[in-house]
C-alpha positions as semicolon CSV with decimal commas, in nm:
position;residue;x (nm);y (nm);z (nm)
1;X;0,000;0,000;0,000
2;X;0,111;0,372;-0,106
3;X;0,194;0,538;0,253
4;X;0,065;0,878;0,250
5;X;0,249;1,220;0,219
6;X;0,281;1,485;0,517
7;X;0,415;1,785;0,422
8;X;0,607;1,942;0,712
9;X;0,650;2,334;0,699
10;X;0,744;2,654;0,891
11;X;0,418;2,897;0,901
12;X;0,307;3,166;1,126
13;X;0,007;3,167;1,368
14;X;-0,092;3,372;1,645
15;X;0,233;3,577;1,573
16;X;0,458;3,269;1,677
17;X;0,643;3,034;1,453
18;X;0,553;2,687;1,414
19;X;0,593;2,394;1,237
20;X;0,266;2,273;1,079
21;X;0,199;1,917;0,933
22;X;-0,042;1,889;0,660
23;X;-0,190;1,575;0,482
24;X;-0,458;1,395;0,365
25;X;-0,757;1,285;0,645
26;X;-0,651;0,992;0,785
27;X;-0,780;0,863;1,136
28;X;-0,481;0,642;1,193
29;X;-0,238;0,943;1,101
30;X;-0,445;1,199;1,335
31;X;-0,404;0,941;1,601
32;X;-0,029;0,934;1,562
33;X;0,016;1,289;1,540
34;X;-0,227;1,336;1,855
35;X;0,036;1,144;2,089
36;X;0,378;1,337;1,963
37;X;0,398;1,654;2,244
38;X;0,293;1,979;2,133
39;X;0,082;1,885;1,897
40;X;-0,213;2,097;1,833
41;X;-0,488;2,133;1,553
42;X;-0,584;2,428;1,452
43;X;-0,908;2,525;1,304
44;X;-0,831;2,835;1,119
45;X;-0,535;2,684;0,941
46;X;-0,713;2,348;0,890
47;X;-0,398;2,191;1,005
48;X;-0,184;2,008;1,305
49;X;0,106;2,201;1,438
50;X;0,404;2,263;1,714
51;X;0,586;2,532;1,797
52;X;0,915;2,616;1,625
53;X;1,095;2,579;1,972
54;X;0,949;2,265;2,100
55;X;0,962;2,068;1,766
56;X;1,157;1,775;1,784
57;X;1,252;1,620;1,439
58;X;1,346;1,303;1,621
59;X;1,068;1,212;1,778
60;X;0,813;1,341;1,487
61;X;1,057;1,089;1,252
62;X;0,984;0,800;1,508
63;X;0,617;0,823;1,539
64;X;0,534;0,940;1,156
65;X;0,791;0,731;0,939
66;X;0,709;0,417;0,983
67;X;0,279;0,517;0,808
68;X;0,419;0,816;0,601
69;X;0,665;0,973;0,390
70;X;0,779;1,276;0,541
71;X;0,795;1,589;0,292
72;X;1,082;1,785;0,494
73;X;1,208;2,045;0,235
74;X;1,087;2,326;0,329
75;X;1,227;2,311;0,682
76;X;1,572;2,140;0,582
77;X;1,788;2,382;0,831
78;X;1,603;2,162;1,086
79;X;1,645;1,869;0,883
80;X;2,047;1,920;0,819
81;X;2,104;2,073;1,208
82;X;1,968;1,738;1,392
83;X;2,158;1,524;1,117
84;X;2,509;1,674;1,259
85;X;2,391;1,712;1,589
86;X;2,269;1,350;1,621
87;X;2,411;1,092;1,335
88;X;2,197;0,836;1,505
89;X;1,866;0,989;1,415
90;X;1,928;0,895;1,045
91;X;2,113;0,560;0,969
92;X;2,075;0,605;0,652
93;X;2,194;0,936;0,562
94;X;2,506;0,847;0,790
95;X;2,592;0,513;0,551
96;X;2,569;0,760;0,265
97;X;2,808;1,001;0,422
98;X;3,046;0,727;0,514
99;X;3,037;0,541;0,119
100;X;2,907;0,814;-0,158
101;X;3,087;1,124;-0,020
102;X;3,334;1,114;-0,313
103;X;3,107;1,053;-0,569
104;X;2,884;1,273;-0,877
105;X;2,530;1,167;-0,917
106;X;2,497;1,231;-1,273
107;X;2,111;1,353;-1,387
108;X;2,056;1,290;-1,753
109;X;1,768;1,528;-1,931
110;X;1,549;1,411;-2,197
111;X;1,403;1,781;-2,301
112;X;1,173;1,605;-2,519
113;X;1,025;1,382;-2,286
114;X;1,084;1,647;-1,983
115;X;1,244;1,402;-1,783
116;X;1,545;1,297;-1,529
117;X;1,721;1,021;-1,488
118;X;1,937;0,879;-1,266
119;X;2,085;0,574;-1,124
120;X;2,006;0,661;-0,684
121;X;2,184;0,541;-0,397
122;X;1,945;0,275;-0,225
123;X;1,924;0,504;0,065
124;X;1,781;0,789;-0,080
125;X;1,497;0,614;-0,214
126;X;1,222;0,687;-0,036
127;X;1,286;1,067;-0,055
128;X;1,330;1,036;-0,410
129;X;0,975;0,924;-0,456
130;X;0,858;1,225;-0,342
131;X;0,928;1,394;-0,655
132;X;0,646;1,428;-0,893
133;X;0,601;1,177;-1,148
134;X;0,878;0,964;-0,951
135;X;0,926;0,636;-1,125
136;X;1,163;0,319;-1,118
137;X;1,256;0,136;-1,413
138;X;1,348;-0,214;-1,308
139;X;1,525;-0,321;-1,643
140;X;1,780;-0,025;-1,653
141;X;1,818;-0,020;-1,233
142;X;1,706;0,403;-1,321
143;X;1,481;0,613;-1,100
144;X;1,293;0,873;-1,291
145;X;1,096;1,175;-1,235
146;X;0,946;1,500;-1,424
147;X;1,188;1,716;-1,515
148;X;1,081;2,066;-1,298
149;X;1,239;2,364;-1,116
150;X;1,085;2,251;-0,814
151;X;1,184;1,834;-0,823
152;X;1,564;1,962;-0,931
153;X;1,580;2,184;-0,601
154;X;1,426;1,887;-0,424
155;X;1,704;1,703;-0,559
156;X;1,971;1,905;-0,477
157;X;1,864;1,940;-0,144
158;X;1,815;1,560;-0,070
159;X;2,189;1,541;-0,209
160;X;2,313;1,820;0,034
161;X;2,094;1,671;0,281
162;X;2,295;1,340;0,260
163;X;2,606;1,497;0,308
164;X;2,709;1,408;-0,070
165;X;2,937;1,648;-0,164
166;X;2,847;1,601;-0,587
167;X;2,718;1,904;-0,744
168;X;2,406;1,866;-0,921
169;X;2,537;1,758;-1,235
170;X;2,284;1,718;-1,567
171;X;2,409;1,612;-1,837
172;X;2,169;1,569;-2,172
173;X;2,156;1,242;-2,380
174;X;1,921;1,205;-2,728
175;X;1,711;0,888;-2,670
176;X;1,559;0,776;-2,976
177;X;1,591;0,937;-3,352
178;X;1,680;1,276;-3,383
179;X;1,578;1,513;-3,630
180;X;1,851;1,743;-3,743
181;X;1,587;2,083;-3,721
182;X;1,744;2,320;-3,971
183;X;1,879;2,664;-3,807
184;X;1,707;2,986;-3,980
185;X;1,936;3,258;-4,068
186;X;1,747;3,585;-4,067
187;X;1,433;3,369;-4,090
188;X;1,137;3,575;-4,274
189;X;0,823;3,627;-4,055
190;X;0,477;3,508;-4,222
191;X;0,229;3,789;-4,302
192;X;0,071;3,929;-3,975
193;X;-0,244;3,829;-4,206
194;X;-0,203;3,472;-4,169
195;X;-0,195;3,493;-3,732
196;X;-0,496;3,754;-3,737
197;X;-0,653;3,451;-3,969
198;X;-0,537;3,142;-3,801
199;X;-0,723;3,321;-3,433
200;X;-1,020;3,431;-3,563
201;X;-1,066;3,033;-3,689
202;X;-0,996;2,910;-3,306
203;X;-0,703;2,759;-3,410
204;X;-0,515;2,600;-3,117
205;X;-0,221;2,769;-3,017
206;X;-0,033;2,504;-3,057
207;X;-0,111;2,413;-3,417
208;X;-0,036;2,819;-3,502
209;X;0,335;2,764;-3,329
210;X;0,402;2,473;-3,535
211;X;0,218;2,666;-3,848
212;X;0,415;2,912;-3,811
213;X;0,763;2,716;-3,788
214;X;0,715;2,543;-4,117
215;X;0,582;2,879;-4,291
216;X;0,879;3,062;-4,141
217;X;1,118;2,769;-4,284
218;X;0,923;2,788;-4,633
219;X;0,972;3,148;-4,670
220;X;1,356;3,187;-4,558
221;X;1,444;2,883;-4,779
222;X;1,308;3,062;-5,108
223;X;1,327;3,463;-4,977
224;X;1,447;3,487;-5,306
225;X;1,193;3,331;-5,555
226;X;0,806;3,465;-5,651
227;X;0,607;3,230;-5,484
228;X;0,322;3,263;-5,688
229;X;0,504;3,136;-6,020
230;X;0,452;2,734;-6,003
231;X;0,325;2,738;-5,627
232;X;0,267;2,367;-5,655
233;X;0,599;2,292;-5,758
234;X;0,742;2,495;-5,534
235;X;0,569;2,325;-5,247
236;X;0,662;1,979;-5,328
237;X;1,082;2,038;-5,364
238;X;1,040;2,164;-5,013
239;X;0,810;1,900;-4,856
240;X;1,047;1,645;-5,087
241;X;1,407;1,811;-5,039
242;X;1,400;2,001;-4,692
243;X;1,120;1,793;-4,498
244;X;1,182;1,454;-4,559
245;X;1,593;1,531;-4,668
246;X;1,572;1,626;-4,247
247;X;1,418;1,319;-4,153
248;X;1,094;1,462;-4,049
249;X;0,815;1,153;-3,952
250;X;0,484;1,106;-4,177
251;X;0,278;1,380;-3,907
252;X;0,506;1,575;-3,971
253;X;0,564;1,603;-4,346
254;X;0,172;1,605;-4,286
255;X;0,147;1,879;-4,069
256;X;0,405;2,166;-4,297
257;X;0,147;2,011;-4,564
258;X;-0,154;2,180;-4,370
259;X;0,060;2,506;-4,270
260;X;0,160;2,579;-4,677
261;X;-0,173;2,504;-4,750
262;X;-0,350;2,704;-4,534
263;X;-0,026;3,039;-4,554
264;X;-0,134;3,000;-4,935
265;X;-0,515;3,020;-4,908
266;X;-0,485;3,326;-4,653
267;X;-0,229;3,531;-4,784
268;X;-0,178;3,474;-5,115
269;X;-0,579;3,390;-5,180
270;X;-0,458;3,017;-5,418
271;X;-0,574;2,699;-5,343
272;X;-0,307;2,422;-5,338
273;X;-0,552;2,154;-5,384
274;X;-0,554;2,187;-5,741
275;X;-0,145;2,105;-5,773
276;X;-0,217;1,710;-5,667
277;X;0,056;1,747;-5,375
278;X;0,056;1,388;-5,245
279;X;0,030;1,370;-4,867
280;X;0,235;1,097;-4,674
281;X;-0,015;0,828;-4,646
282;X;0,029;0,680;-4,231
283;X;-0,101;0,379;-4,080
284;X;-0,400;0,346;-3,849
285;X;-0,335;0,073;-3,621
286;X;-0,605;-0,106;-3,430
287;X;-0,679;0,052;-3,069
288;X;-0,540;-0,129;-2,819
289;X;-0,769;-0,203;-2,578
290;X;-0,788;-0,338;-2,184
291;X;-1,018;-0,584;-2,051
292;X;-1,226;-0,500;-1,765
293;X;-1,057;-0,749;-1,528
294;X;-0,724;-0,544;-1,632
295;X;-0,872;-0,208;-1,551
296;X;-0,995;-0,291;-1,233
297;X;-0,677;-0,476;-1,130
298;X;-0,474;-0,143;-1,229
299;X;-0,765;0,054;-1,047
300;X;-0,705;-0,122;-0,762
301;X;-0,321;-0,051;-0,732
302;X;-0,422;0,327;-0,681
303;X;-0,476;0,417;-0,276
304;X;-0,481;0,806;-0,409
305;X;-0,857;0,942;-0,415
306;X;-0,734;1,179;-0,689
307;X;-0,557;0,912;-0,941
308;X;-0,864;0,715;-0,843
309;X;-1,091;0,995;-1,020
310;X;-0,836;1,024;-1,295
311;X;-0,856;0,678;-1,417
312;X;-1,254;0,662;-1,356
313;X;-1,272;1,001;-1,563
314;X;-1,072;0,838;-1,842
315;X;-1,205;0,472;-1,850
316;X;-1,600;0,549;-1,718
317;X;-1,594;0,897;-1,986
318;X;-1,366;0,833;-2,222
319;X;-1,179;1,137;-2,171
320;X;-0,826;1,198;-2,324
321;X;-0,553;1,272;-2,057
322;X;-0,538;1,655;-2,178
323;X;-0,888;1,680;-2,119
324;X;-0,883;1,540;-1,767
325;X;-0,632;1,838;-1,702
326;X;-0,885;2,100;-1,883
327;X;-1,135;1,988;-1,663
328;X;-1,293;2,271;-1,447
329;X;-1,469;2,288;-1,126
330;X;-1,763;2,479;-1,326
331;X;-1,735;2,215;-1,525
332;X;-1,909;1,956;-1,318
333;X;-2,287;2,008;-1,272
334;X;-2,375;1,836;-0,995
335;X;-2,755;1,979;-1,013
336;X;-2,749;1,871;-1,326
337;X;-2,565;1,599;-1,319
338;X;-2,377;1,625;-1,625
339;X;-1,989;1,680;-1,698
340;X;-1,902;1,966;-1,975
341;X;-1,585;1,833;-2,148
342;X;-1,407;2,033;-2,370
343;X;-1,219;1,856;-2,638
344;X;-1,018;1,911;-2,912
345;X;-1,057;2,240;-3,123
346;X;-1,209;2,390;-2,802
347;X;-1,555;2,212;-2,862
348;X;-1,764;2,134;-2,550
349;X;-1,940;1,826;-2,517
350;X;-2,166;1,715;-2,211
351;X;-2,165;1,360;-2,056
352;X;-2,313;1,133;-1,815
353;X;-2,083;1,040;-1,545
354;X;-2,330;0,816;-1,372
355;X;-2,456;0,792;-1,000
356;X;-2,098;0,606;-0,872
357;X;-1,875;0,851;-1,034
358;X;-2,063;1,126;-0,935
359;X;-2,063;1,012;-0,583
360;X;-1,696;0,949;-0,624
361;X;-1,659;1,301;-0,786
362;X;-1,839;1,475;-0,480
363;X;-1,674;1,332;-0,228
364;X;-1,301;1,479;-0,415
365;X;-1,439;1,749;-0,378
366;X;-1,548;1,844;-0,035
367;X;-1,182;1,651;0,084
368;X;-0,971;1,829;-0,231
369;X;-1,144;2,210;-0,228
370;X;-1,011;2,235;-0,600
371;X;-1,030;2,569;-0,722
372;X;-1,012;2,674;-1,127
373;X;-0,920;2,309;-1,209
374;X;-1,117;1,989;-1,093
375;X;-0,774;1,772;-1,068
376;X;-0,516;2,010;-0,972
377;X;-0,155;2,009;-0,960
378;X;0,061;2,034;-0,624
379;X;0,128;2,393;-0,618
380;X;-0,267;2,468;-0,824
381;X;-0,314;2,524;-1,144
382;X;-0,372;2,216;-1,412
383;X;-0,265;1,863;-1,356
384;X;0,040;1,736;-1,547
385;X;-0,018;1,533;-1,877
386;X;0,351;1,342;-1,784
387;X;0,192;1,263;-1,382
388;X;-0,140;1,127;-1,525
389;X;0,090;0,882;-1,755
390;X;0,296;0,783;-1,463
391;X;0,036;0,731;-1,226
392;X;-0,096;0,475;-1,542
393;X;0,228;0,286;-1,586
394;X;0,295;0,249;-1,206
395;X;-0,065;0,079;-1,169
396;X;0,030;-0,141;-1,424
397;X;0,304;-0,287;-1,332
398;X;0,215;-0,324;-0,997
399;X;-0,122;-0,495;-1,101
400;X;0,169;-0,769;-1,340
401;X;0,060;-0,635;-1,631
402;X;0,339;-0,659;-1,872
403;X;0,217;-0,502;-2,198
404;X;0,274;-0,120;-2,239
405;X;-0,035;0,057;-2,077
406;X;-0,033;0,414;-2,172
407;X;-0,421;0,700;-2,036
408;X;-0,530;0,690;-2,397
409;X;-0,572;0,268;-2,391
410;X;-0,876;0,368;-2,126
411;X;-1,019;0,600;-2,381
412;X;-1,017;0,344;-2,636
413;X;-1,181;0,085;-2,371
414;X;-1,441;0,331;-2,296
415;X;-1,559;0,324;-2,628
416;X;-1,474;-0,073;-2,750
417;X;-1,645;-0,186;-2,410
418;X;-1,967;-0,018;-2,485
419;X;-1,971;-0,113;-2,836
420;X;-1,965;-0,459;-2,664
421;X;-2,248;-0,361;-2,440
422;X;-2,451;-0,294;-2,724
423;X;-2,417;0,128;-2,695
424;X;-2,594;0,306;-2,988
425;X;-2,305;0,406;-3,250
426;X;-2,376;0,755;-3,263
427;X;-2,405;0,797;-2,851
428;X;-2,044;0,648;-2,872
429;X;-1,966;0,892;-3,124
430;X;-2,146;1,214;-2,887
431;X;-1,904;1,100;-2,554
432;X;-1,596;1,071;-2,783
433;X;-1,637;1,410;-2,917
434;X;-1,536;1,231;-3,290
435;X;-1,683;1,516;-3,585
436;X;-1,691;1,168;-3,817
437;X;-1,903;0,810;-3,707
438;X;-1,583;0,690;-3,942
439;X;-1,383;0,763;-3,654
440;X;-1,580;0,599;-3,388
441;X;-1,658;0,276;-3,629
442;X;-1,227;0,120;-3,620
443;X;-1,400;0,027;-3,225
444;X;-1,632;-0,236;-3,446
445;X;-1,304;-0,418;-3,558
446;X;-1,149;-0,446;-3,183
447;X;-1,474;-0,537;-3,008
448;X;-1,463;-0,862;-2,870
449;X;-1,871;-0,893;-2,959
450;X;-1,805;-0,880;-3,338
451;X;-1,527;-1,061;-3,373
452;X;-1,713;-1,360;-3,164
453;X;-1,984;-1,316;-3,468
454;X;-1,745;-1,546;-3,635
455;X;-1,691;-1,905;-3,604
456;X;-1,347;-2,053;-3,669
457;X;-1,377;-2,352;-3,910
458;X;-1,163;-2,617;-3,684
459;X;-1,450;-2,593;-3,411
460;X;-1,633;-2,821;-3,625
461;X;-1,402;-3,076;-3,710
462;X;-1,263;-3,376;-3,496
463;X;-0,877;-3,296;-3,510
């Protein structure tokens, strides 16, 4: 079982200092922090606390530790002051004084993936899994964790805290292919015409950044030529010579497709459909789908009331992982009973979430208090994308499922297990948010129903 976090801090109340200890309700961890001396709850701050001067980091360590982590960072004078005073109040730190003091920790950074890695001294483990999206890959011996201003002064400060005397060393590493991205000299700007355009459509901002990059490419590579005169032409030497001669995957070549097509039609008023540019045909492989036995044996790996409403959001709505971190609190009608979702292209869409969920959902609630955002992050604001993946993958591999589980599998088992169920085609289509029934109909080729439909030929012959 996933101990709980308590998040020790200095504050002020009643114009004294204190140390206050905040976490999650627990009855066995109120009990425990009931019997440590000086301990006092208090109603305005909604928390437990003891004063600065008669808080003992020895004793708090002995009753807490063994049913929580401790989150000490923010009072790690007190943390690094009993450590010299009293080497016996942390064996652990001691053995790493004693065995690592000579050594670098090295941090690789994938900027792509936003994420460090490291190989950790055994006995700064539990510390380390503190840090969000904290992770251990068992094949490669590697801990893992999102790579953030706040988890790299974490880090540094469990180092320090130690008594390793590395420097925080990163050091960056390309994992996977690499595409050799062209540097612009004096790149030319596209037409203020085509952003005023590209806003007024709704365009996500995203798609207009990665517009404008290919535009901005397009019109620095031929600054020099009339771009009117054989447009066509013109379009396919660079999608042939410059996108693909750098490597650039099918969505890709697909995507500086869209942005010349689109710079063309706005700015220079000529449709490019005419020229028959080919566009890179890509694959659609089947969804890959869990069974229900799977999702509730990863569902019940998570002790967390808030990854428990993540993976009920995704698998009981079908919602993608960027739309459980759009999610807000206005969001969720509970007079209504409906959830407004809002999908891709900023389209709304409203959905049932049933009695259970919406039991489930009020009770995160009145214990969470989110404000903007329904699942927030640590410090507010949105959830992470990269924590909602980890929180998947950890479930699954602690529930021995070997296969690679990644949030967008639930989606697609939302929508294959009610095709299985019978679900009207078009209601499917409604809770996906899909614009095309094409879309929603590849779930009639995974569906376990369907494919049943079938008879194999040996079950009718003696063999």
């Amino acid at each position: 079982m996933i101990k709980p976090t308590i998040i020790l801090a200095f504050e002020e109340h009643r114009n004294r200092e204190v140390v206050s200890l905040r976490f999650e309700k627990d009855y066995e961890l109120i009990g425990r922090v009931k019997s440590i001396p000086g301990a006092v709850w208090s109603q305005s701050k909604k928390c437990w606390y003891i004063l600065k001067e008669a808080f003992d980091l020895h004793t708090v360590f002995e009753v807490l530790n063994p049913v929580a982590y401790l989150d000490y960072f923010a009072i790690k004078d007190i943390v690094k002051n009993t450590a010299n005073r009293n080497s016996r109040d942390n064996k652990d730190t001691t053995k790493v004084q004693d065995t690592e003091s000579d050594r670098i920790i090295k941090v690789f950074c994938n900027e792509k993936e936003s994420t460090i890695y490291l190989t950790l001294p055994f006995a700064l483990k539990e510390q380390f899994k503190k840090l969000e999206g904290a992770w251990w890959h068992g094949k490669k011996k590697q801990w893992s964790a999102l790579d953030t201003p706040e988890n790299r002064a974490h880090l540094k400060d469990i180092f320090a805290t130690a008594g390793l005397n590395s420097v925080y060393h990163v050091e960056s590493r390309p994992i996977g292919r690499k595409v050799k991205k062209p540097t612009l000299i004096d790149p030319v700007k596209p037409d203020e015409k085509f952003f005023r355009h590209l806003k007024m459509e709704n365009k996500a901002p995203s798609t207009i950044k990665q517009y404008t990059w290919y535009i901005e490419w397009f019109l620095t590579h031929y600054r020099d030529k009339d771009l009117t005169n054989a447009p066509g032409e013109l379009v396919k030497e660079f999608l042939y010579k410059q996108v693909l001669g750098h490597d650039y995957d099918k969505s890709a070549q697909n995507a500086a497709h869209s942005a010349l097509q689109n710079y063309y039609r706005i700015v220079m008023n000529i449709d490019l459909h005419t020229e028959g540019i080919p566009r890179s045909k890509q694959k659609r492989p089947l969804p890959k789908v869990l069974s229900v036995e799977e999702f509730e044996a990863i569902y019940r790996q998570c002790h967390n009331l808030k990854h428990k409403i993540i993976l009920k959001l995704m698998y009981g709505c079908g919602l993608r992982r960027q739309e459980v971190c759009d999610l807000k609190t206005e969001d969720v009608d509970f007079n209504r009973e409906i959830f407004f979702v809002k999908g891709k292209g900023s389209k709304y869409r409203a959905l049932n979430p049933g009695k259970k969920l919406l039991n489930d959902v009020r009770r995160y609630k009145e214990e969470y208090k989110p404000g903007e955002f329904f699942i927030e992050g640590q410090k507010g604001g949105s959830y992470s994308g990269s924590s909602i993946e980890k929180i998947v993958k950890r479930a699954a591999e602690k529930a021995g499922i070997t296969r690679n589980v990644t949030p967008h599998m639930f989606r697609h088992t939302f929508a294959t297990h009610h095709m299985e169920r019978g679900t009207e085609l078009r209601l499917i289509q409604e809770a996906l948010g899909h614009a095309s029934s094409k879309t929603t109909e590849i779930y009639t080729r995974v569906s376990r129903t369907n494919i049943k439909k079938m008879p194999n030929l040996l079950d009718d012959l003696e063999i």
